[in-house]
C-alpha positions in Angstrom: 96.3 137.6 95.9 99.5 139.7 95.1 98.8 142.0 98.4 98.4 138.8 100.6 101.4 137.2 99.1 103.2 140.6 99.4 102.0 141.4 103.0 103.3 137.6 104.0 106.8 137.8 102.6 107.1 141.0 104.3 105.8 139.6 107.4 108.1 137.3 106.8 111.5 139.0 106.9 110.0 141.3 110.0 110.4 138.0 111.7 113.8 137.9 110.9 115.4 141.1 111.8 116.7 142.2 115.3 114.1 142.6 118.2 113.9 144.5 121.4 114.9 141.0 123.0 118.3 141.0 121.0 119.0 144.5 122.7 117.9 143.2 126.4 120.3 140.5 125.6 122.8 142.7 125.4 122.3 144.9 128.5 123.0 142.2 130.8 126.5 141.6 131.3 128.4 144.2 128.4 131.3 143.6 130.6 131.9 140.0 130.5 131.2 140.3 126.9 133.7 142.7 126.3 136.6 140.4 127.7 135.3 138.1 125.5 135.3 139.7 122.4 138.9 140.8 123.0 139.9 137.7 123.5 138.0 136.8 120.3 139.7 139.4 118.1 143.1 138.4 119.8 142.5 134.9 118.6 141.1 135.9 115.5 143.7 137.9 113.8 145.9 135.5 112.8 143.3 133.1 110.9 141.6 136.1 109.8 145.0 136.9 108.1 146.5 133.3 107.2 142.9 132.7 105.9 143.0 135.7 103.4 146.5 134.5 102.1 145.3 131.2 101.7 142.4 132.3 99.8 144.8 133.9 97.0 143.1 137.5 97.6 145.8 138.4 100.5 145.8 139.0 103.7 143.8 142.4 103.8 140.8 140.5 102.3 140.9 138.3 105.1 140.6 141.3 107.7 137.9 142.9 105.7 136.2 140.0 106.3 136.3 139.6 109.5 135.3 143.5 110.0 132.7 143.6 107.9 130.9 139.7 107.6 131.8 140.0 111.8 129.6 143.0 112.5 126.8 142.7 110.5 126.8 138.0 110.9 126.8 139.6 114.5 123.9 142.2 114.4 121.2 139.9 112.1 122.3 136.2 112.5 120.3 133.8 114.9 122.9 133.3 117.4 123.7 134.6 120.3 127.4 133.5 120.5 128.1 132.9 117.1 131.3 134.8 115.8 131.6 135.0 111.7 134.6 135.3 109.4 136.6 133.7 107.0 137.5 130.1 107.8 139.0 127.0 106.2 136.6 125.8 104.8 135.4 128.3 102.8 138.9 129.1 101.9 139.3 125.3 100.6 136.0 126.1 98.0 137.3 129.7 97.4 141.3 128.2 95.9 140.0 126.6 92.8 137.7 129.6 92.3 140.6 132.1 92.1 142.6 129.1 90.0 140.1 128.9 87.3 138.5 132.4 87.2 140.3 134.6 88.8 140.7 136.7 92.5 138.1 139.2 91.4 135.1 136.2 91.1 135.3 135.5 94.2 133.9 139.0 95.6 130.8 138.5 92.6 130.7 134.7 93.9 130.7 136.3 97.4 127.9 138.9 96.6 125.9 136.0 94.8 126.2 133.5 97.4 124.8 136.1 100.1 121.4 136.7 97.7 121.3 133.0 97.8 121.1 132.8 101.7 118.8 135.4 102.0 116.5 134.0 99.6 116.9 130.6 101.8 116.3 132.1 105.3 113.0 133.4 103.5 111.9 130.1 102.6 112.9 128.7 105.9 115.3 126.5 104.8 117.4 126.7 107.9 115.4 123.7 109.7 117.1 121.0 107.2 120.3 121.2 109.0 118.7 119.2 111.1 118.7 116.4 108.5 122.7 116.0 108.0 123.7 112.7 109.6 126.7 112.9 112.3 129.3 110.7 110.5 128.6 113.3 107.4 129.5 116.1 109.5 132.3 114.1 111.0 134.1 113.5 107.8 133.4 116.6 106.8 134.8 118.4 109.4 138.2 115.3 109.2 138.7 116.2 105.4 138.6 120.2 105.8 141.0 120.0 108.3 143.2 117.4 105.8 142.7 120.0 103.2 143.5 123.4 105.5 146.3 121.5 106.1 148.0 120.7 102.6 147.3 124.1 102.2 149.5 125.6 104.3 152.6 123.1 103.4 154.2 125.8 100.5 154.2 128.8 103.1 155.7 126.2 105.7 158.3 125.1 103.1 158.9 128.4 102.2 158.5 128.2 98.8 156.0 129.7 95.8 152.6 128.4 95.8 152.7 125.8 92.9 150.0 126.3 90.1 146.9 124.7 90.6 143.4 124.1 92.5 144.0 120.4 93.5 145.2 120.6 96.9 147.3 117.3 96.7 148.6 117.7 93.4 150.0 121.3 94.7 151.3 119.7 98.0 153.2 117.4 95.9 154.9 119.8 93.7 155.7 121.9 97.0 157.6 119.1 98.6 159.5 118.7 95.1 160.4 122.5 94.7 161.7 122.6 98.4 163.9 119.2 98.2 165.3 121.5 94.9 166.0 124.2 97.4 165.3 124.1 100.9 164.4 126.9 103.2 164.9 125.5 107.0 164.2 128.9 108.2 160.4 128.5 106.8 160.1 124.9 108.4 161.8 126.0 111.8 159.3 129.4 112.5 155.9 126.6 111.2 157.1 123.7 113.5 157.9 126.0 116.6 154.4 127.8 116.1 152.6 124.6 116.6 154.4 122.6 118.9 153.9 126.1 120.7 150.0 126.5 120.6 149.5 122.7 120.9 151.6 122.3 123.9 150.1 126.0 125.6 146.8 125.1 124.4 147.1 121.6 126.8 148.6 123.9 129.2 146.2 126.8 129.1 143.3 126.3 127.2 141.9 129.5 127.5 144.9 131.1 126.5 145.6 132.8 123.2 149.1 131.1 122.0 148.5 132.1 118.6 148.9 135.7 119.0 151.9 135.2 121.3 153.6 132.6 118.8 152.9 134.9 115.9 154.2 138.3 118.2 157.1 135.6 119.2 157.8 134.6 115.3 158.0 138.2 113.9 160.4 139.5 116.7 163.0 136.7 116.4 162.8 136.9 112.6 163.3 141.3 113.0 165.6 140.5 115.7 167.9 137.9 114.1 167.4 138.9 110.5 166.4 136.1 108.8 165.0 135.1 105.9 161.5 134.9 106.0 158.8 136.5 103.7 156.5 138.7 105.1 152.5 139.3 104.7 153.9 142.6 102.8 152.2 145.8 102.6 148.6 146.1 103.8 146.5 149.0 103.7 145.7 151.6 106.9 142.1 151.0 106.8 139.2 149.6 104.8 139.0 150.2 101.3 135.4 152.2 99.9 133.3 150.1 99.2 132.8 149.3 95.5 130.8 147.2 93.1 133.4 147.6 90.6 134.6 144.0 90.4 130.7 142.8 89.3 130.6 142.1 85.6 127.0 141.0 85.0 128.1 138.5 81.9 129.8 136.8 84.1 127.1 135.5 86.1 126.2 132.3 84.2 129.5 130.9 84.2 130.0 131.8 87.9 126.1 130.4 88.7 127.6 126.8 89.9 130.5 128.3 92.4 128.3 130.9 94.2 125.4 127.3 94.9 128.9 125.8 96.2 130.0 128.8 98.5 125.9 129.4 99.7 125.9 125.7 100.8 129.1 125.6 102.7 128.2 129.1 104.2 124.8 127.3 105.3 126.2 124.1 106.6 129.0 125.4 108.4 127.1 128.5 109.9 124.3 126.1 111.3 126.9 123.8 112.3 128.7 126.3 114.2 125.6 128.0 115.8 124.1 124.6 117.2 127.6 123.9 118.5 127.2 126.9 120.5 124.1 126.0 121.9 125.2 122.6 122.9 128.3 124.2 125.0 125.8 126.3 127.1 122.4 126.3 128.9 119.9 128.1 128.0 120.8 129.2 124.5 119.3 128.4 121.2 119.4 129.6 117.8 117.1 130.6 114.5 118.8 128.6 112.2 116.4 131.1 109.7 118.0 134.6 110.8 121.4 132.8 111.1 121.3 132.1 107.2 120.0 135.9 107.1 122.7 137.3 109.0 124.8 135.1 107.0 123.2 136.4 103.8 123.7 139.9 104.5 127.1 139.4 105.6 128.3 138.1 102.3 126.6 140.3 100.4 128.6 143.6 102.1 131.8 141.8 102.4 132.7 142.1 98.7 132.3 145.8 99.1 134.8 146.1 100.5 137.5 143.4 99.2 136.4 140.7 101.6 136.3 137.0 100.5 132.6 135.0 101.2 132.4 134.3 104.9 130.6 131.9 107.4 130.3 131.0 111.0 133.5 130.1 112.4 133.6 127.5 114.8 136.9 127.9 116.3 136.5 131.5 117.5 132.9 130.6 118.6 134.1 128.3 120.8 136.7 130.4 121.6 134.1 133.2 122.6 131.5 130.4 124.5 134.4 129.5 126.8 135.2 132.9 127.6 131.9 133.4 128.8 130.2 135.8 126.3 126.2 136.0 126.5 124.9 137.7 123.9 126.1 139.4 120.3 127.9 142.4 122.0 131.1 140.0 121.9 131.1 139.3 118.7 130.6 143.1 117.8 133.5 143.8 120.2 135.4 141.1 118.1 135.1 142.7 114.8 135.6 146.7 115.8 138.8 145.2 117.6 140.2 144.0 114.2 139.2 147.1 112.8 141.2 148.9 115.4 144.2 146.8 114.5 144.0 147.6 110.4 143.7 151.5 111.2 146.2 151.4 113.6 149.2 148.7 113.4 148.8 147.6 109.9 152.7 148.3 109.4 153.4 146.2 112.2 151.4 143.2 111.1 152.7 143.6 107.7 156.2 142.3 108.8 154.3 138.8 110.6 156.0 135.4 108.0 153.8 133.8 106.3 155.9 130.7 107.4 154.2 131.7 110.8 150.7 132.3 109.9 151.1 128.3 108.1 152.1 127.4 111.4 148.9 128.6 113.2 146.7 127.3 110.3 148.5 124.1 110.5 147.6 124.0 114.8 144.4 124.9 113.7 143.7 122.0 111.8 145.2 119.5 114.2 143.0 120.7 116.7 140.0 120.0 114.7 140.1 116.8 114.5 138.4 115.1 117.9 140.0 111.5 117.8 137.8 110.7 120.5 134.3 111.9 118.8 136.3 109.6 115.1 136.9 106.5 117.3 133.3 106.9 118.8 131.9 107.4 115.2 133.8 104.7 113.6 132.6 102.2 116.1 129.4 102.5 116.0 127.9 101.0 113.2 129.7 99.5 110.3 128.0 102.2 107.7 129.0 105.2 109.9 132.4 104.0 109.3 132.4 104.0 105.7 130.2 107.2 105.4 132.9 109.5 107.4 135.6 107.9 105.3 133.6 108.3 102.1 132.9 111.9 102.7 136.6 112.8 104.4 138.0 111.2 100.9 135.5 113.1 98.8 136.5 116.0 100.7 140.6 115.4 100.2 139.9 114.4 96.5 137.0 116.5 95.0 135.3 119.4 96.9 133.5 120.1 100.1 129.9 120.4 98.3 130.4 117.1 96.0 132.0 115.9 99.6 128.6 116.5 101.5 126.5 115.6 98.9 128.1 112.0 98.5 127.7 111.3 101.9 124.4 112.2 101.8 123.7 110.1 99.1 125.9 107.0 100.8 123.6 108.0 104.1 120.1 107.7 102.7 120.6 104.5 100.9 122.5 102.6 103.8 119.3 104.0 105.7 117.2 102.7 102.7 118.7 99.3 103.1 118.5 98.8 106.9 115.1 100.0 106.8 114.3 97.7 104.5 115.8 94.7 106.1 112.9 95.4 109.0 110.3 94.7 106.9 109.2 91.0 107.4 107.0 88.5 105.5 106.1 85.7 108.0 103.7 82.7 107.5 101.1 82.9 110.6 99.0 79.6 111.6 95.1 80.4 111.0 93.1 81.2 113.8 90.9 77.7 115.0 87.9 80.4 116.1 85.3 78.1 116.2 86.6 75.0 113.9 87.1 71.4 114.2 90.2 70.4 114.7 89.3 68.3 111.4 87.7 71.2 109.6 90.9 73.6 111.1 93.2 71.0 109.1 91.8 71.2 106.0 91.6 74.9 105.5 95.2 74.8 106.5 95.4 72.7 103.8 93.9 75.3 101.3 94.4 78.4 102.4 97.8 80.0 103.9 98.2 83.4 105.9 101.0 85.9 105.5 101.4 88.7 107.9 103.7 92.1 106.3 105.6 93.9 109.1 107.3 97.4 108.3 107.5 99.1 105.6 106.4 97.7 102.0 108.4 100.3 99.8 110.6 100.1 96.7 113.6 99.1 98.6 112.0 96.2 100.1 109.1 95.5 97.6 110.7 93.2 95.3 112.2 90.8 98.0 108.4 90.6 99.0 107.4 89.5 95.6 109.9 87.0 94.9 108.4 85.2 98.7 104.8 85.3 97.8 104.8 84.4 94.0 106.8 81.4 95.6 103.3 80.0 96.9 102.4 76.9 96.1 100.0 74.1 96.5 97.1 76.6 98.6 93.9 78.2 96.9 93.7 81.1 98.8 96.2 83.5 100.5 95.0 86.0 102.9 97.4 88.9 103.5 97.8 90.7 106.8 98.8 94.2 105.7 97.5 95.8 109.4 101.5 96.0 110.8 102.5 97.9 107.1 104.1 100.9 108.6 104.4 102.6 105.0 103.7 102.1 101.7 104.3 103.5 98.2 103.3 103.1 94.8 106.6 100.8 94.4 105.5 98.8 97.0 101.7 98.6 96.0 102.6 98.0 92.2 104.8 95.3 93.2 101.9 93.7 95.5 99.3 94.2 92.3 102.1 92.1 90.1 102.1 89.3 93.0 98.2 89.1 93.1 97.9 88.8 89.3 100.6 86.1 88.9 99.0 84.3 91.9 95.4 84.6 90.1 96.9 83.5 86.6 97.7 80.1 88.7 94.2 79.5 90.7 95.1 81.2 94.1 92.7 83.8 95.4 94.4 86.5 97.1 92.1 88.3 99.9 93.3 91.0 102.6 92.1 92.4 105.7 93.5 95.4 108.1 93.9 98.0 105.2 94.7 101.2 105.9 93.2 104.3 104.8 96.5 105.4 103.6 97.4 102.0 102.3 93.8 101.9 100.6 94.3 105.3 98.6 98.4 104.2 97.2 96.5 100.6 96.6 93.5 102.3 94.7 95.3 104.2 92.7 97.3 101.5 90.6 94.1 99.5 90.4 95.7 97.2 93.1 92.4 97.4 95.5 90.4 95.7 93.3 92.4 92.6 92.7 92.5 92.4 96.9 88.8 92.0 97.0 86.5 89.0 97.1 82.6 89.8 95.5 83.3 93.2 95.9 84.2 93.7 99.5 87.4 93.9 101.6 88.2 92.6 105.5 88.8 94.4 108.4 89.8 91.5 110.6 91.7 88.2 109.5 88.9 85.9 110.5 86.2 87.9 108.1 89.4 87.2 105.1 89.1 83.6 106.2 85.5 83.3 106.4 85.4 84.4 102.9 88.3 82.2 101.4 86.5 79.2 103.0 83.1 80.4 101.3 84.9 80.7 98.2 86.5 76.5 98.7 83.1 75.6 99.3 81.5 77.3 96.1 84.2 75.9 94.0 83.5 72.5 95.4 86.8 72.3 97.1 85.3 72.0 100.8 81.9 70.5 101.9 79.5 73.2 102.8 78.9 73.4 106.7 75.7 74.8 108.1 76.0 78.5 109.4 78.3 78.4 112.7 77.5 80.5 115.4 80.0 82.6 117.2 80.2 82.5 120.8 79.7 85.5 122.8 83.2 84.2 125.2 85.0 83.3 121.5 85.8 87.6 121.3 85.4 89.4 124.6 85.3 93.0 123.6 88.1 93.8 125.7 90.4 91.8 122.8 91.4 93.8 119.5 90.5 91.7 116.9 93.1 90.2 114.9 93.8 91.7 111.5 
C-alpha cells in the first residue's frame, strides 16, 4: 500500500510541474511579451519598493521579492499571465507580524507559509476558490485598499511610523505627531504623486505614471533641496541566500501567522489568476499549480531577505492589457528588477518615501470599483451587509478573521433563504373514485400535507411547530416526494412530530420516499413510525387507501365493499401523484 500511495503522490506533483505546453506557450510571440514585461517591471518598481517599506523589512526586501517570488510564481504557477510579488495585502497581515515578533519572523512565517501551499496544491485544494461569494471578495478587496491606505498616511505626513500593529490606532497618532510638527514638503511630493497617476491614468491608461511621478519626485526634491527622507542605502545586488534567520523553537508560536499569510497567499493568488482569465479569451488557469508556484515562491523568497509574496493583481492587469501571452512576461518582469538592483540601486536609494506613499496611496484609490460596490450593494439586501461586514472586519481586525466572518455571515444568510423555500402546504385529497359523500367524510378524518424543498435543521423546527398544530383529523398523510434534501436534523425533527401526533390518536402515514430520504429516516428509527402494518406508499392514493382502512377498522367509517379502479381513472401516460 505504501508504494501505491507513494507512486500516486508522486504522480501527483508530475502533474504539477512545467510541461512542453508551457514552453510552446512561450515561443509564440516572445516579442510582444517582452514589451510587456518591461512595462511590468516599469510599473512594478515602485510597489515593489513602497511595499517592502511598508512591510517594516525595507525596501530591499521588497525587490527581493519581486526577483525571486517573480521568477519562480512565473516558471511553476498555473497562470499564464499572472505576475507575483509583494502586495498590499500581504503587507497589511505582515505589519502586526513584525510589531509583535519581530522583522526576522516574517522570512520563517514566509518559508512556513510556502510548505503550507505546497502541501495544499497537493491535496487539490485550489478548486474551493471557487466557493468565496462575490460580496466577500468585494469587501475584501474595499477594506485592503482602506487599510493600504492608513498605511501610508506617516510617510505622507512625513513623520516616524508610530508604535503599533492597529492600522487606525497608528493613523491616529500620525495625524497627532504631524499637527505637533508639520512637514508640508511630505504632504506636497504624496498629493502631487496621486493627483498625477490618477489624472494620467484617466488620460493614458496604459501608461506608467508611477515611474514618471516617482523619477519626477526625486529630481525636484535633488534639484531644489528639500527636505524629504529618502529610501536610504540599498544593496547592489541580492543578498546569498541564507537560512540563518530560522530558529526551529520558534515554530509553535509562529504556527497561527504562517495559516494567516498561506490563506491570503491562496485567496489573493486565485483571485488574481481568475481575474486574468476573465480579461482574455482563451486562457484559463490551474488553480492547483498556481498554489504550487505560489508555494515554491515563498519558500525561496526568505533566502534571500524577501517578505511572503502572492499574485498581484494590479501588475497582472497591468501585463493582460499590455498584451502578454504566456509566462515569458512575467520572467522578463522580474530579471528587469533585477537589472535595476545590480545596476541603479544608488539612484533609487535617493526616491522619498513621501513619494512611494503617494503611489501606494493611488494605488489603493484605484482599487476600489465604485461601480462593481454600487452593483454589489444593490443587489440583495445580505450582499450589502456581507461586503460591509467583511470591509469592517478587514479595517478593524485582520484580512483572515475578515474572510472568514464573511464566510460565516455568507453561509447562514444562505442558510436562512434556503430555508424560507421550504414549504408545508395543506393539499385537498384526491376524489379517485369516491362519492362526493364518502370524499367529505375522509376529508373529515384525514388531512394531507405536501413538504416542498429542503427539510434540514434550518428549516426543520418551523415544520414541527405547523404539523404538531394538527387538530381534529385521525390520520395525516405526508407528501415527502418534492423534499429536495434532508438531514438527520430534519428527520429527527419529523420522528418528534410523528410521536407527539401518535401520543394524541393521529396516525401519521407517508408516501413518495426517497431512497436517500429512506436511509437519513432509517437511521434515527424515524421509518418505522411512517409505516402502517408494516408497509410504506409510493403514491398518495395507496397512503390514503390505507388511512381509510385504518378509520374503518377502528370503527370510525362504515366499511365499503372493495372499489374497483377504472382503467380511464390513471392513463399511464399520468405520473402518479405522490
Amino acid at each position: 500500500m505504501s508504494t501505491t500511495f507513494t507512486r500516486a503522490v508522486r504522480t501527483r506533483i508530475t502533474s504539477l510541474l512545467p510541461s512542453r505546453a508551457d514552453l510552446a506557450q512561450i515561443r509564440r510571440d516572445p516579442r510582444r511579451d517582452l514589451l510587456a514585461g518591461l512595462t511590468v517591471a516599469i510599473v512594478a518598481l515602485p510597489l515593489a519598493l513602497g511595499f517592502g517599506v511598508s512591510s517594516g523589512l525595507g525596501a530591499e526586501a521588497g525587490l527581493a521579492t519581486a526577483v525571486v517570488a517573480g521568477a519562480l510564481a512565473a516558471v511553476f504557477g498555473g497562470s499564464n499571465l499572472q505576475v507575483s510579488g509583494p502586495t498590499g495585502a500581504m503587507t497589511v497581515v505582515l505589519v502586526p507580524i513584525v510589531a509583535q515578533y519581530g522583522p526576522t519572523a516574517v522570512l520563517t512565517v514566509g518559508l512556513m507559509a510556502g510548505a503550507m501551499l505546497v502541501v495544499l496544491a497537493v491535496l487539490r485544494a485550489g478548486r474551493y476558490m471557487q466557493y468565496v461569494p462575490a460580496p466577500v471578495i468585494e469587501g475584501f478587496t474595499l477594506g485592503i485598499a482602506g487599510v493600504i491606505g492608513l498605511q501610508q498616511v506617516p510617510n505622507a505626513l512625513g513623520v516616524p511610523k508610530p508604535k503599533g500593529d492597529k492600522v487606525l490606532v497608528v493613523t491616529w497618532h500620525a495625524v497627532e505627531e504631524f499637527v505637533k510638527a508639520p512637514n508640508w514638503t511630505a504632504v506636497g511630493l504624496a498629493v502631487a504623486v496621486v493627483v498625477f497617476m490618477l489624472a494620467g491614468a484617466r488620460w493614458r491608461p496604459t501608461v506608467p505614471f508611477s515611474i514618471i511621478a516617482v523619477i519626477a519626485a526625486t529630481v525636484v526634491v535633488q534639484a531644489a533641496g528639500l527636505d524629504a527622507k529618502p529610501i536610504g542605502d540599498l544593496p547592489s545586488g541580492l543578498p546569498a541566500p541564507s537560512l540563518s534567520f530560522l530558529d526551529l523553537g520558534s515554530f509553535g508560536s509562529l504556527l497561527a501567522p504562517a495559516v494567516a499569510v498561506a490563506a491570503l497567499a491562496a485567496l489573493e493568488s486565485l483571485m488574481s489568476a481568475a481575474a486574468a482569465d476573465a480579461m482574455t479569451v482563451g486562457q484559463r488557469h490551474d488553480p492547483d499549480r498556481e498554489l504550487l508556484g505560489q508555494g515554491l515562491a515563498n519558500i525561496a523568497a526568505p533566502l534571500f531577505g524577501g517578505v511572503p509574496a502572492t499574485g498581484a493583481i494590479a501588475r497582472t492587469a497591468v501585463n493582460v492589457r499590455t498584451g502578454a501571452g504566456s509566462r515569458l512576461a512575467a520572467l522578463v518582469h522580474a530579471a528587469v528588477l533585477a537589472v535595476i538592483v545590480f545596476a541603479a540601486a544608488p539612484l533609487v536609494s535617493k526616491i522619498p518615501l513621501a513619494a512611494l506613499a503617494g503611489v501606494l496611496l493611488a494605488t489603493a484609490i484605484r482599487m476600489v470599483e465604485v461601480g462593481s460596490l454600487k452593483a454589489m450593494a444593490r443587489a440583495t439586501r445580505s450582499d450589502a451587509v456581507i461586503l460591509v461586514l467583511t470591509a469592517a472586519a478587514t479595517l478593524a481586525l485582520d484580512l483572515v478573521y475578515a474572510v472568514i466572518i464573511g464566510l460565516v455571515v455568507a453561509g447562514a444568510l444562505a442558510l436562512r433563504a434556503v430555508a424560507k423555500q421550504a414549504r408545508f402546504d395543506q393539499v385537498p385529497l384526491d376524489h379517485g373514485d369516491h362519492s362526493a359523500e364518502e370524499h367529505a367524510l375522509l376529508a373529515e378524518h384525514i388531512v394531507a400535507y405536501r413538504i416542498d424543498g429542503p427539510l434540514f435543521f434550518a428549516a426543520a423546527h418551523r415544520f414541527l411547530l405547523e404539523l404538531t398544530e394538527v387538530a381534529d383529523v385521525r390520520v395525516v398523510v405526508l407528501r415527502l416526494s418534492r423534499v429536495s434534501t434532508m438531514d438527520a436534523t430534519g428527520a429527527l425533527v419529523l420522528k418528534d412530530a410523528v410521536e407527539k401526533l401518535g401520543r394524541r390518536g393521529i396516525l401519521v402515514l407517508a408516501s413518495g420516499i426517497r431512497p436517500g430520504q429512506r436511509r437519513v429516516l432509517d437511521s434515527v428509527g424515524a421509518l418505522g413510525l411512517l409505516r402502517h402494518e408494516g408497509r410504506d406508499y409510493a403514491t398518495t392514493p395507496e397512503a390514503i387507501a390505507a388511512a381509510r382502512d385504518h378509520l374503518e377498522i377502528a370503527g370510525v367509517l362504515p366499511a365499503v365493499p372493495a372499489r374497483k379502479t377504472s382503467p380511464k381513472s390513471t392513463p399511464a401516460s399520468e405520473e402518479p401523484i405522490r
